[in-house]
Backbone as CSV, one residue per row, in Angstrom:
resi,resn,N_x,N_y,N_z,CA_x,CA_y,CA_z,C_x,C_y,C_z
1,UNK,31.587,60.868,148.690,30.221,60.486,148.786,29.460,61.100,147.601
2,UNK,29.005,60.177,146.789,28.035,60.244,145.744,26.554,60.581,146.101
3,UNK,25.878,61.823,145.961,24.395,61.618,146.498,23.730,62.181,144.953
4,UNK,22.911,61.548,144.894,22.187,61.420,143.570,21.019,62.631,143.459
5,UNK,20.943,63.724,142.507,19.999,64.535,142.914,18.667,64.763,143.072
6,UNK,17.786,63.438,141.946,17.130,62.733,142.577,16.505,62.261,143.744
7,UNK,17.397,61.753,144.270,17.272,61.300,145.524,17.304,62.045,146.665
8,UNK,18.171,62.907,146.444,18.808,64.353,147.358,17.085,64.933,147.491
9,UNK,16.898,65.079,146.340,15.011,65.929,146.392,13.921,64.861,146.905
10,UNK,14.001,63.735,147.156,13.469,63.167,147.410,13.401,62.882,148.711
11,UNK,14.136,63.115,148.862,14.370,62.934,150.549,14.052,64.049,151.337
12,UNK,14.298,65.504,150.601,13.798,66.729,151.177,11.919,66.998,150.776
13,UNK,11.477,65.880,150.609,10.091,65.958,150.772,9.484,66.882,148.719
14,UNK,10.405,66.569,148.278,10.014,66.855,146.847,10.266,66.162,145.894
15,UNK,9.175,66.100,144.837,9.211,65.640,143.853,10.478,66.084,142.171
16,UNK,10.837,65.795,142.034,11.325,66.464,140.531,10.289,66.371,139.592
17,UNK,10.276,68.300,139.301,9.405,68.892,137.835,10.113,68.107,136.700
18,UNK,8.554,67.894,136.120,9.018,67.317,134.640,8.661,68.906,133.881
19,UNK,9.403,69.018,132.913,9.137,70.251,131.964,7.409,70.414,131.616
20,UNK,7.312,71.369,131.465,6.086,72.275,131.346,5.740,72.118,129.118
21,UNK,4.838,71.159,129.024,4.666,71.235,127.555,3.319,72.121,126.732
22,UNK,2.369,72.580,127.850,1.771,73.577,127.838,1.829,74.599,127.152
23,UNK,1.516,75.175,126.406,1.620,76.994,125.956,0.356,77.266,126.859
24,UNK,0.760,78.464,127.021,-0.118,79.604,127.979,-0.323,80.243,126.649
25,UNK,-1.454,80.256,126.390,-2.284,81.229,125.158,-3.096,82.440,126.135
26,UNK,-3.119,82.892,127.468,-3.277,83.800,127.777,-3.155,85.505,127.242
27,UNK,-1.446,85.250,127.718,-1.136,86.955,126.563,-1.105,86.886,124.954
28,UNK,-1.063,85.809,124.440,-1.174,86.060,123.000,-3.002,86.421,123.051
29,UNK,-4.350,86.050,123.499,-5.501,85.954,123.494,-5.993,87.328,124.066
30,UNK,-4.852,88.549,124.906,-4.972,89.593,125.236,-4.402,90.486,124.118
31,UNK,-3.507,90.001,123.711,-3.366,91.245,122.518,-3.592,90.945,121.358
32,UNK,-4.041,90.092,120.916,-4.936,89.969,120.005,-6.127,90.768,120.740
33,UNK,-6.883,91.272,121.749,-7.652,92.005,122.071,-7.641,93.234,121.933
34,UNK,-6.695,93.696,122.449,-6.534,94.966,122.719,-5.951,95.195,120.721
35,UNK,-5.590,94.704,119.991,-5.106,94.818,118.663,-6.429,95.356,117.546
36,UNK,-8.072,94.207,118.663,-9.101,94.092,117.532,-9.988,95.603,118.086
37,UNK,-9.527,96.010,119.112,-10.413,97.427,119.959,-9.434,98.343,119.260
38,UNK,-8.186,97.955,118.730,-7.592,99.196,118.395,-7.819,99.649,116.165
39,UNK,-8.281,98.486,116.544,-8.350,98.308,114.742,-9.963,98.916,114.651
40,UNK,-11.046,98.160,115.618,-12.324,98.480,115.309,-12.452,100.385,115.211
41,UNK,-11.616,100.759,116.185,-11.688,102.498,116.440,-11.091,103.438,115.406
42,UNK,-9.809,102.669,114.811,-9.595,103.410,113.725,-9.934,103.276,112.166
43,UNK,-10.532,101.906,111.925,-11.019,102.129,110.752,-12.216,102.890,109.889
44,UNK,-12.901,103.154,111.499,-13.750,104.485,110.671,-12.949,105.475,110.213
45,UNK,-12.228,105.535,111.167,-11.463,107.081,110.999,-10.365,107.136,109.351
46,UNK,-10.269,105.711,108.577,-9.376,106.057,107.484,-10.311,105.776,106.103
47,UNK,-11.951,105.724,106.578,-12.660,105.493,105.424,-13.008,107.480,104.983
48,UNK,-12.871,108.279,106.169,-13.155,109.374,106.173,-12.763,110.402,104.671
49,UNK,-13.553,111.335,104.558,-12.753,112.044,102.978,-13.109,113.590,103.548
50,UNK,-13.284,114.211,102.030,-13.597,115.410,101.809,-14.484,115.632,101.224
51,UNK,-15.743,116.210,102.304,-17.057,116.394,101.856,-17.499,117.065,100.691
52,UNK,-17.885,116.862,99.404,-18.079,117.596,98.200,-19.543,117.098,97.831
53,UNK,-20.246,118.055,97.537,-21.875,117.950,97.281,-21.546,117.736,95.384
54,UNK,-21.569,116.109,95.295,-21.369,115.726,93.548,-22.684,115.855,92.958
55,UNK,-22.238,115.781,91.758,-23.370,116.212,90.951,-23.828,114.767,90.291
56,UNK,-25.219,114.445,90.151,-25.658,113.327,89.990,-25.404,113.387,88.128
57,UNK,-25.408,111.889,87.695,-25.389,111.485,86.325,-25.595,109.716,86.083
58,UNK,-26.046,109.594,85.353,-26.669,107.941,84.832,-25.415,107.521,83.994
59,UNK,-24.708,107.378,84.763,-23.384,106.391,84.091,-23.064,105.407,84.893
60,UNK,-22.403,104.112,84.675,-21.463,103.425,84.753,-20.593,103.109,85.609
61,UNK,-20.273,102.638,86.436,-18.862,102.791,87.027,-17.736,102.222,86.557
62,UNK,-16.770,102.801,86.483,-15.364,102.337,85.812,-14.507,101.835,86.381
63,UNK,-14.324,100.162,85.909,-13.763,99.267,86.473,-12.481,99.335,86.508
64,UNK,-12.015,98.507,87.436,-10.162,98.242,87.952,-9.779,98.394,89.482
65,UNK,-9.307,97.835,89.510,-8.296,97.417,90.700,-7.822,98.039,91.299
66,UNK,-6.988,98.868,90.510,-5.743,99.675,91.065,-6.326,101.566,91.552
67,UNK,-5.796,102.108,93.109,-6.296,102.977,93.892,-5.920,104.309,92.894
68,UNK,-6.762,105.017,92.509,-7.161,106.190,91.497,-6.641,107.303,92.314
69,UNK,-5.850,108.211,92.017,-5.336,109.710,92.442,-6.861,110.460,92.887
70,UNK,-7.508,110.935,93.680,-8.141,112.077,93.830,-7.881,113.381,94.010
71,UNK,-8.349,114.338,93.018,-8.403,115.936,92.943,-9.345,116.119,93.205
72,UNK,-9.941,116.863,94.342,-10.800,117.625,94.540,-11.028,118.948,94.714
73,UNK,-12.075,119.553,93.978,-12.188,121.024,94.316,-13.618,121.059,94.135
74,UNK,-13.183,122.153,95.700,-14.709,122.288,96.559,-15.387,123.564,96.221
75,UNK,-16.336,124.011,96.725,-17.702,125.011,96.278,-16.673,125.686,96.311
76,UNK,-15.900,126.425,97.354,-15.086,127.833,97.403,-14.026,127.572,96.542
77,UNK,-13.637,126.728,95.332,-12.556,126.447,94.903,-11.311,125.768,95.070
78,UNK,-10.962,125.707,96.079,-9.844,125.266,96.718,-9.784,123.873,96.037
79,UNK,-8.784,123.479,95.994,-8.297,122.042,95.653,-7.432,121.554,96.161
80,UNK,-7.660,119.992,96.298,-7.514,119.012,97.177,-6.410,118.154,96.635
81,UNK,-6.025,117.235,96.923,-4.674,116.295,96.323,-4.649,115.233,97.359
82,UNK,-5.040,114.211,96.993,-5.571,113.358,97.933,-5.322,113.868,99.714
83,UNK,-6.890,114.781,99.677,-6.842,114.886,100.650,-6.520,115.992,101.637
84,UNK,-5.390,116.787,100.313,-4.284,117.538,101.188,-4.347,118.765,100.171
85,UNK,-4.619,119.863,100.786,-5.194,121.200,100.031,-3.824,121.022,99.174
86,UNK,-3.549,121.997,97.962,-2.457,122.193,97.119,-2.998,123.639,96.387
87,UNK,-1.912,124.493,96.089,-2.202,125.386,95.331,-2.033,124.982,94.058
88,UNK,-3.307,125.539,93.030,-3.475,125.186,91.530,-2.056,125.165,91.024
89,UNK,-1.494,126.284,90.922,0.212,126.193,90.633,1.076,124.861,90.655
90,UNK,1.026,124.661,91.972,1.676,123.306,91.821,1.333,122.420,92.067
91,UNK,-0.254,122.354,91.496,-0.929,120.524,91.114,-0.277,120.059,90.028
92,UNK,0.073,120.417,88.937,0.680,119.434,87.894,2.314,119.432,88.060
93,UNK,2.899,120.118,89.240,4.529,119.074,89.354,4.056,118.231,90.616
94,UNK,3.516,118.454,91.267,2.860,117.640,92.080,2.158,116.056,91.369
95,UNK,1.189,116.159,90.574,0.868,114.741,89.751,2.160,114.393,89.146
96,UNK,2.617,115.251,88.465,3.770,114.871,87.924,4.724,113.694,88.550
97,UNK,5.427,113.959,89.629,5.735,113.491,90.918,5.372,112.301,91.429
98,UNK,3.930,112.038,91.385,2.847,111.183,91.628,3.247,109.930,90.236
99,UNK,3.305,110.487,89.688,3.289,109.794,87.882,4.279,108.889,87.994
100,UNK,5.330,109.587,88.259,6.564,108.916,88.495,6.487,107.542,89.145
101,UNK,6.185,107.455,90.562,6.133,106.390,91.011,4.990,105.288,91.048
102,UNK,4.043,105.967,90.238,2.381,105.404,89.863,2.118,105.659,88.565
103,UNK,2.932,105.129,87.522,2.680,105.303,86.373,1.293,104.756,85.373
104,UNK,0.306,105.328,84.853,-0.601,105.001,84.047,-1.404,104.887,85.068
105,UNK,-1.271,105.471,85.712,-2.756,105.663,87.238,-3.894,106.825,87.001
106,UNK,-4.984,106.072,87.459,-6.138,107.057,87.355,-6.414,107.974,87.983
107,UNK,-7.193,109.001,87.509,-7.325,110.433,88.208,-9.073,110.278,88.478
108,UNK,-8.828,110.700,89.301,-10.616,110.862,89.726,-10.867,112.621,89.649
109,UNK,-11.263,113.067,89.680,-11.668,114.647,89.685,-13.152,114.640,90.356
110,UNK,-13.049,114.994,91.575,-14.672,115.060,92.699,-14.745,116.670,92.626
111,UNK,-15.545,117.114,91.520,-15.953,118.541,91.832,-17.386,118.811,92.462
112,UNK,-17.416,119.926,92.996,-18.602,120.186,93.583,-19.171,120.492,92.767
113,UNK,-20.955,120.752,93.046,-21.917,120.837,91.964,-21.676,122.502,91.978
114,UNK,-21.582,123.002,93.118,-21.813,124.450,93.020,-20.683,125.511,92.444
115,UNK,-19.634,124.419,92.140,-18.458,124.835,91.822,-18.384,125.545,90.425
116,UNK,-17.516,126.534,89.975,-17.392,127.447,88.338,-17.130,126.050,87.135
117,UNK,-17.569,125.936,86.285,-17.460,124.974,85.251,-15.762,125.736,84.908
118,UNK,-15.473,126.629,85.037,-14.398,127.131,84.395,-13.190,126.663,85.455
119,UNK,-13.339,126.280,86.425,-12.403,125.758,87.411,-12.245,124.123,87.586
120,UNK,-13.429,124.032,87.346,-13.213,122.096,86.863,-11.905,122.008,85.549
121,UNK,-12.345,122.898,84.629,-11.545,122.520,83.447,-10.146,123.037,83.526
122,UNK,-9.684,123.885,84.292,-8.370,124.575,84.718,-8.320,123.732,85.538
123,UNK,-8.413,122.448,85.952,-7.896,121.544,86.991,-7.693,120.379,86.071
124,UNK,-8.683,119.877,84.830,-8.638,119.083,84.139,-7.657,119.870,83.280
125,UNK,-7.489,120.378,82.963,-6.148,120.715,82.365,-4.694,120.985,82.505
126,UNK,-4.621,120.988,83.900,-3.418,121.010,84.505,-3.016,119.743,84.549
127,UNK,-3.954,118.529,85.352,-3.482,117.305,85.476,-3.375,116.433,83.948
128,UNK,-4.250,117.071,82.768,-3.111,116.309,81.235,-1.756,116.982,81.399
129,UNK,-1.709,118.456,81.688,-0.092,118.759,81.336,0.719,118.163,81.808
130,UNK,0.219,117.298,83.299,1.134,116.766,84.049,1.229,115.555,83.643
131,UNK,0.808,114.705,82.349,1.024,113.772,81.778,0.168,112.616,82.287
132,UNK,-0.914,113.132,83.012,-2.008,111.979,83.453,-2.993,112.075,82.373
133,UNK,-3.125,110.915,81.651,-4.010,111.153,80.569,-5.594,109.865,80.882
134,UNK,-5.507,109.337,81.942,-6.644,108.809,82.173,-7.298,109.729,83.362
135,UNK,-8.126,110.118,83.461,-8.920,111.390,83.750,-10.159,111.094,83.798
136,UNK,-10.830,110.923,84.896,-12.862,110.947,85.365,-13.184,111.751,85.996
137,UNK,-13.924,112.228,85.708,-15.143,113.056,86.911,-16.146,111.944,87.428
138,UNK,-16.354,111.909,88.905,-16.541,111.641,89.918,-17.920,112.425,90.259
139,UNK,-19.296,111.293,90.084,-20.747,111.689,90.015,-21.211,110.614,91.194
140,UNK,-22.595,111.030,91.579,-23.649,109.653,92.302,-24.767,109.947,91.092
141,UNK,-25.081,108.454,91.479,-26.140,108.269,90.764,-27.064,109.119,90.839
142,UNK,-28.404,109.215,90.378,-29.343,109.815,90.555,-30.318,109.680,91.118
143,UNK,-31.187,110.071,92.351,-32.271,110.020,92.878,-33.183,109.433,92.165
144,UNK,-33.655,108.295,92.419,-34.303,107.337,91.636,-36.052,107.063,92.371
145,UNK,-36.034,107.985,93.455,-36.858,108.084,94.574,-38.343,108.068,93.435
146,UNK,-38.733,109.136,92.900,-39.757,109.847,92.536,-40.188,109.648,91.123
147,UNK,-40.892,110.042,90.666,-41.165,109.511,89.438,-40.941,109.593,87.922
């Protein structure tokens, strides 16, 4: 006896499902949510730096593309490497290092205003030895407030 399955369901009071051509955009429309709450919270957090009181000057800004090395050294001296304290000693095998895999890359130098003129230049001089020869100091404009 041949019973047709079709028919077999048909007789037990059911229809046969046709396939489902639908997408459920539900969970893709949830994490894309939870993706844009997780992005909105941390992008403050990677614009963040190292607070240095710059010294104002009427220049220019210097154009290009490509993301510039930052050295910083703050009122108490200390210096920075993008970001990340370093002892003077080994900032230039450190750029050095840097050079290597970022060759002909720019140096920014963010000194503080209150900082020794004699410690700006023992920092600017370490990073030529280390063979970085494009080199800026890092100003804001000037209070343009008053008269």
């Amino acid at each position: 006896m041949n019973i047709d399955p079709v028919q077999h369901k048909a007789r037990l009071g059911r229809a046969p499902r046709a396939p489902m051509s639908e997408i459920n955009v539900t969970p893709l429309v949830d994490v894309m949510l939870v993706l844009l709450v997780v992005f909105m919270i941390t992008a403050p957090l990677l614009t963040t730096g190292v607070s240095v009181n710059l010294p104002e000057a009427d220049a220019e800004p210097i154009p290009g593309n490509d993301e510039p090395i930052i050295v910083t050294v703050q009122a108490d001296g200390r210096v920075l490497l993008l970001d990340t304290p370093v002892e003077i000693k080994t900032l230039a095998a450190k750029l050095a290092a840097i050079q290597g895999a970022r060759s002909g890359q720019r140096v920014f130098v963010r000194g503080d205003r209150d900082v020794d003129y004699g410690r700006i230049m023992e920092v600017i001089g370490l990073i030529s030895a280390s063979g970085q020869h494009r080199v800026a100091l890092v100003t804001v404009p000037p209070n343009t407030d008053g008269p």
